[in-house]
C-alpha positions in Angstrom: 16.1 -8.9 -11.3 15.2 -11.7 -9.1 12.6 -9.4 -7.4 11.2 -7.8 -10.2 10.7 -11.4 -11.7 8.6 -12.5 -8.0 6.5 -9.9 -8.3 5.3 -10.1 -11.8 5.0 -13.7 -11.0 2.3 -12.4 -8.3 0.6 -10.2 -10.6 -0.1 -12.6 -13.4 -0.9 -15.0 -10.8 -2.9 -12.6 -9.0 -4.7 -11.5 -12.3 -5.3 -15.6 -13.7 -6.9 -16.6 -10.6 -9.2 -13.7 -10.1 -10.7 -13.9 -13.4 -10.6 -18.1 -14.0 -10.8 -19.7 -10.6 -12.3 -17.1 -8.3 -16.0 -18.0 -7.5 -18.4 -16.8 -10.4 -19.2 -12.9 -10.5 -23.1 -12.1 -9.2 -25.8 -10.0 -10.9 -26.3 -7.8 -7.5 -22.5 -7.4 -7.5 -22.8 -3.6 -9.3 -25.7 -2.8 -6.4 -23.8 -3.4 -3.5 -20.9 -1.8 -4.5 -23.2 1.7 -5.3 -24.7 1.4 -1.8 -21.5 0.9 0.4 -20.2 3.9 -2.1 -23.2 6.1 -1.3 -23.7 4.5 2.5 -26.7 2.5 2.1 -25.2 0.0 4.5 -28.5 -1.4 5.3 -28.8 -5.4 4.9 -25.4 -5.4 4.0 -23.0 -7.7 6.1 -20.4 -5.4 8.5 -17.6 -7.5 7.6 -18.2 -7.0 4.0 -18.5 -2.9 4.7 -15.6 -2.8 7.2 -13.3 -5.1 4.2 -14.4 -2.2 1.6 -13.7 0.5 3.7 -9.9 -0.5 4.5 -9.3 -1.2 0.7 -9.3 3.0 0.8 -7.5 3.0 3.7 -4.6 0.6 2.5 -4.1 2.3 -0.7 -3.5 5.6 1.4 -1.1 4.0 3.2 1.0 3.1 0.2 0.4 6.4 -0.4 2.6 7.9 2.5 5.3 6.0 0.9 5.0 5.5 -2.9 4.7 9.0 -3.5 8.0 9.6 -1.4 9.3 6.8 -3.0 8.1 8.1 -6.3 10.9 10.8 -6.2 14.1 9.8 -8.6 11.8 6.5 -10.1 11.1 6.0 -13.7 7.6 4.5 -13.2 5.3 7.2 -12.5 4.4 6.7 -8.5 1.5 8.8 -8.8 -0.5 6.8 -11.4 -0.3 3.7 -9.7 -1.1 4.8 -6.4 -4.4 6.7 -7.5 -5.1 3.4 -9.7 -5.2 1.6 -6.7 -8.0 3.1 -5.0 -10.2 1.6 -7.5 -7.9 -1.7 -8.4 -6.1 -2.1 -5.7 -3.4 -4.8 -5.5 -3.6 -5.2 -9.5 -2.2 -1.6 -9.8 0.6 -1.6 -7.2 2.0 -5.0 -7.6 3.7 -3.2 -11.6 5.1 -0.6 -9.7 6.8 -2.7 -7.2 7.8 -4.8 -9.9 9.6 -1.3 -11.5 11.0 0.7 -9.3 14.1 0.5 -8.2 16.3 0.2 -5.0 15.6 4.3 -3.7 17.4 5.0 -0.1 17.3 8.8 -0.6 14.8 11.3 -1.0 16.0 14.1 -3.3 14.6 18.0 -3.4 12.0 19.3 -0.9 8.9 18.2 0.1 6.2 20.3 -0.9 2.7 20.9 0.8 1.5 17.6 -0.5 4.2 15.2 0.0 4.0 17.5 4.1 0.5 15.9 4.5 2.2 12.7 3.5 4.9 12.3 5.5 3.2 13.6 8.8 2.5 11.4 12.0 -0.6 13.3 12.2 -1.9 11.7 8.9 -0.6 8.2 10.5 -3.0 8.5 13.5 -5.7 9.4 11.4 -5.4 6.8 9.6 -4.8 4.1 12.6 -8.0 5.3 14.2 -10.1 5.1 11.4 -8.6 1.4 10.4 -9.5 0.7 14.5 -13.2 2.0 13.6 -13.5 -0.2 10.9 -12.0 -3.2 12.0 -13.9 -3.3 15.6 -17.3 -2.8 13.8 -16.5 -5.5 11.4 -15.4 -7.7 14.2 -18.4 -7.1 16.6 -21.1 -6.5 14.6 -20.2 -8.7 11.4 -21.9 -12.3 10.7 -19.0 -14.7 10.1 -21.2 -17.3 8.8 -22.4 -15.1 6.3 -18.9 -13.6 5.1 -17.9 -16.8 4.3 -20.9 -18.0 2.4 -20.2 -14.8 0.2 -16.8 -15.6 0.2 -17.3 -18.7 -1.3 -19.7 -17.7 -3.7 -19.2 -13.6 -4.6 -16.1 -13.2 -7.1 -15.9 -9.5 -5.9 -16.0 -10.5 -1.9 -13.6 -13.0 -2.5 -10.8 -11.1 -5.1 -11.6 -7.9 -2.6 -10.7 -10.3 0.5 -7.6 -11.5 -1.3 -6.6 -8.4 -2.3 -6.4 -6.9 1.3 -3.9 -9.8 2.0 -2.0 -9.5 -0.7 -1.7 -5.4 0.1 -0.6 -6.3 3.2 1.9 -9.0 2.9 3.7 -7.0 0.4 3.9 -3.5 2.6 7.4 -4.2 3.6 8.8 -4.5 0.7 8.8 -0.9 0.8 9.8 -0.1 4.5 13.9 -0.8 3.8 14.3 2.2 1.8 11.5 4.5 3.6 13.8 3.6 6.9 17.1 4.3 4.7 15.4 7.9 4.0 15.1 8.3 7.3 18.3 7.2 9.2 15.8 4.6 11.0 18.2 1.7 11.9 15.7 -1.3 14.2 15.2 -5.0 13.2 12.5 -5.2 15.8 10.7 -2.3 14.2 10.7 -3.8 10.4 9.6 -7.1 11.8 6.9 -5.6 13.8 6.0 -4.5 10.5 6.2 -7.8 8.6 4.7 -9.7 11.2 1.8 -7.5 12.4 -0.5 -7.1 9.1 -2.2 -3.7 8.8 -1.6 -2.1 12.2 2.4 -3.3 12.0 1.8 -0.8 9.0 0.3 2.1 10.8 2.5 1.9 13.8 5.1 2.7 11.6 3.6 5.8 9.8 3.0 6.8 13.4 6.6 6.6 14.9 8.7 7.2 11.7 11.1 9.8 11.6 10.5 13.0 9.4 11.7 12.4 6.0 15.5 13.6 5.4 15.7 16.2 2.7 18.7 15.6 0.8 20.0 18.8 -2.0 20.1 17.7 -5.8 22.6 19.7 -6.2 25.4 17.9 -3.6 24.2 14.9 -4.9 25.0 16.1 -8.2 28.3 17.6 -7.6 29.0 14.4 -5.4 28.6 12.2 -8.5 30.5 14.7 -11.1 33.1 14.5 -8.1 33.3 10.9 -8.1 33.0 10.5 -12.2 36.3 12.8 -11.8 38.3 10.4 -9.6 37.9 7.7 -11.6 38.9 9.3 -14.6 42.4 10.5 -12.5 42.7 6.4 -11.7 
């Protein structure tokens, strides 16, 4: 309960500050988000382009989790992963706020779920965050970034936001290891400690998901429910 409590705390707190304290929103704000959409990069700061670009990536990280995760959860994984490739922290922050504790992965994984859980995806995903981050970092004006920072309400949520969606990444990784039979320390605090590319190193060296039957698990709780009854 504890949890759940934190990270509704987050949320509101998330929400109060991006719409009352965050810098005022600008009339150009609609326009820049159309060009970096349809690629009309020009005159547009790198670091601002490369920040947009890895609020699609992160989302598709979650992604190789949540939907995973999603399996045996009351709150709809789905819908709040796709809502987060337009909102971002604001729709994932509710859904780690209600799910519950899910060390087991029940059924088979279909095509989809495949695509998910494969270290191919993970690479892809590494080397485009690598391509994105080195061309904000080389060809980006910090001076700039921060100017907009300090004065662009979407910049500055949007900057935020990537911080927030990476700080709270590992609060998935305990049960994604769990499903896994994954048992290192050093590897979850790589995680925690390295932001982003902690992340993607671990979509890259995890273990393939561990298919467990519904129907064992179902005769193994009927079995138990029976033994207590004999008690």
């Amino acid at each position: 309960m504890f949890r759940k409590i934190i990270f509704w705390l987050i949320w509101l707190g998330f929400i109060s500050y991006a719409f009352l304290f965050a810098p005022p929103d600008q009339p150009e704000t609609f326009d820049l988000i159309k060009d970096m959409v349809l690629g009309k990069w020009e005159g547009i700061n790198p670091l601002v382009i490369s920040l947009f670009n890895l609020m699609g990536v992160l989302p598709m990280i979650y992604s190789c989790l949540l939907f995973i995760d999603g399996r045996g959860q009351k709150a709809p994984a789905w819908l709040f992963a796709t809502a987060s490739f337009g909102v971002g922290a604001f729709a994932l922050i509710p859904y780690l706020a209600l799910r519950e504790k899910n060390p087991q992965f029940i059924g088979a994984k279909n095509t989809f779920l495949k695509l998910l859980d494969s270290r191919f995806t993970g690479i892809i995903l590494t080397l485009t965050a690598l391509v994105l981050v080195s061309f904000g970092l080389t060809q980006g004006n910090w001076h700039n970034f921060v100017e907009q920072w300090q004065t662009n309400r979407f910049i500055h949520v949007m900057s935020l936001d990537f911080c927030i969606l990476c700080v709270l990444f590992p609060t998935l990784i305990k049960d994604d290891m769990a499903r896994r039979n994954m048992k290192s320390s050093l590897l979850f605090w790589s995680i925690v400690i390295i932001p982003l590319f902690g992340s993607l190193f671990y979509l890259c060296v995890r273990k393939p998901l561990i298919e467990v039957d519904g129907d064992i698990v179902n005769s193994g709780e009927k079995l138990n429910e029976s033994s207590a009854k004999v008690i």
